[in-house]
C-alpha positions in Angstrom: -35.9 -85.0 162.2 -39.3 -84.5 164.3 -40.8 -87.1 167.1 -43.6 -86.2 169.0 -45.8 -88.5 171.5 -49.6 -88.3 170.7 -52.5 -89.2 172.8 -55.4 -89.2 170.5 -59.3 -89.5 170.4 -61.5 -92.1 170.3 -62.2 -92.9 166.7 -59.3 -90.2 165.3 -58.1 -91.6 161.6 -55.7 -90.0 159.8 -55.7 -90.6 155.8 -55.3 -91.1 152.9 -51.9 -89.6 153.2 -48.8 -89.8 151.0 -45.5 -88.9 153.0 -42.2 -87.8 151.6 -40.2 -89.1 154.4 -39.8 -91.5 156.5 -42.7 -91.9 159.9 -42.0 -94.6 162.3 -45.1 -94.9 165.1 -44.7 -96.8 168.5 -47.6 -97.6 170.5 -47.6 -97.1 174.0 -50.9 -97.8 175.2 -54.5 -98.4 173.4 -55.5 -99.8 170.1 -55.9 -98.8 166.7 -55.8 -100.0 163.3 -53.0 -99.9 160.1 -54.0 -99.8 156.7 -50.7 -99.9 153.9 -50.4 -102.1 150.5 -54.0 -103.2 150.9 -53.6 -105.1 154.0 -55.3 -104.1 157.4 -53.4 -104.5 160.5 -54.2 -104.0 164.1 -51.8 -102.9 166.1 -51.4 -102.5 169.8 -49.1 -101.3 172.9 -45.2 -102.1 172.1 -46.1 -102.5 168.4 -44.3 -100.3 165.5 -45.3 -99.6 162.5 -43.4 -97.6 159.5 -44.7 -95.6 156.7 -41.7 -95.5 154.2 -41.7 -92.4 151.7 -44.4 -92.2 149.2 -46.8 -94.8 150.3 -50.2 -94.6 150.8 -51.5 -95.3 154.3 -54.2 -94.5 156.4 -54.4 -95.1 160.5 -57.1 -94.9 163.1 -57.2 -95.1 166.7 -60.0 -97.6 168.8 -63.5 -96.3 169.7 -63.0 -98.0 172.9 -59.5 -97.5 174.1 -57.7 -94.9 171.5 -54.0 -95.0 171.0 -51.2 -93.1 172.6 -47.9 -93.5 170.7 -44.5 -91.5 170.1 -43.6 -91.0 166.8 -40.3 -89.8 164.6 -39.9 -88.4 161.2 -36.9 -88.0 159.3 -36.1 -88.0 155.4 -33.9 -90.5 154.2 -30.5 -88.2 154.5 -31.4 -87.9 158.4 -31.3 -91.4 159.1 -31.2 -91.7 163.1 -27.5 -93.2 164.0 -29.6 -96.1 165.7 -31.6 -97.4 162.5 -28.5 -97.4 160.4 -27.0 -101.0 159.4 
């Protein structure tokens, strides 16, 4: 399992990316924008978003007021005790 918090420049992308593990972002401060399964979302300070093993995704952080978020990795025999059912 890796996390890591990231402050990022305006404008930074990241993409087209195929994973083979699980990435969960949360955004702390600043804007950006979520692109998986074709559908564009925008996400902002307290939001989460989750790229699940083998799908396609790209993100990018605001021109104006770029992202800062924490993230975590893990593949799917890591499973953090607090996502578990």
């Amino acid at each position: 399992m890796e996390k890591f918090e990231h402050a990022v420049a305006p404008g930074w992308w990241h993409g087209l990316a195929v994973r083979h593990y699980h990435l969960l972002h949360f955004v702390l401060e600043g804007e950006g924008t979520f692109f998986k399964e074709e559908v564009l979302h925008r996400v902002g300070p307290g939001d989460l978003f989750v790229i699940c093993p083998e799908e396609v995704t790209t993100y990018q952080a605001s021109q104006t007021t770029p992202w800062k978020y924490v993230w975590l990795g893990f593949q799917a025999g890591e499973t953090p005790e607090f996502l578990r059912p």
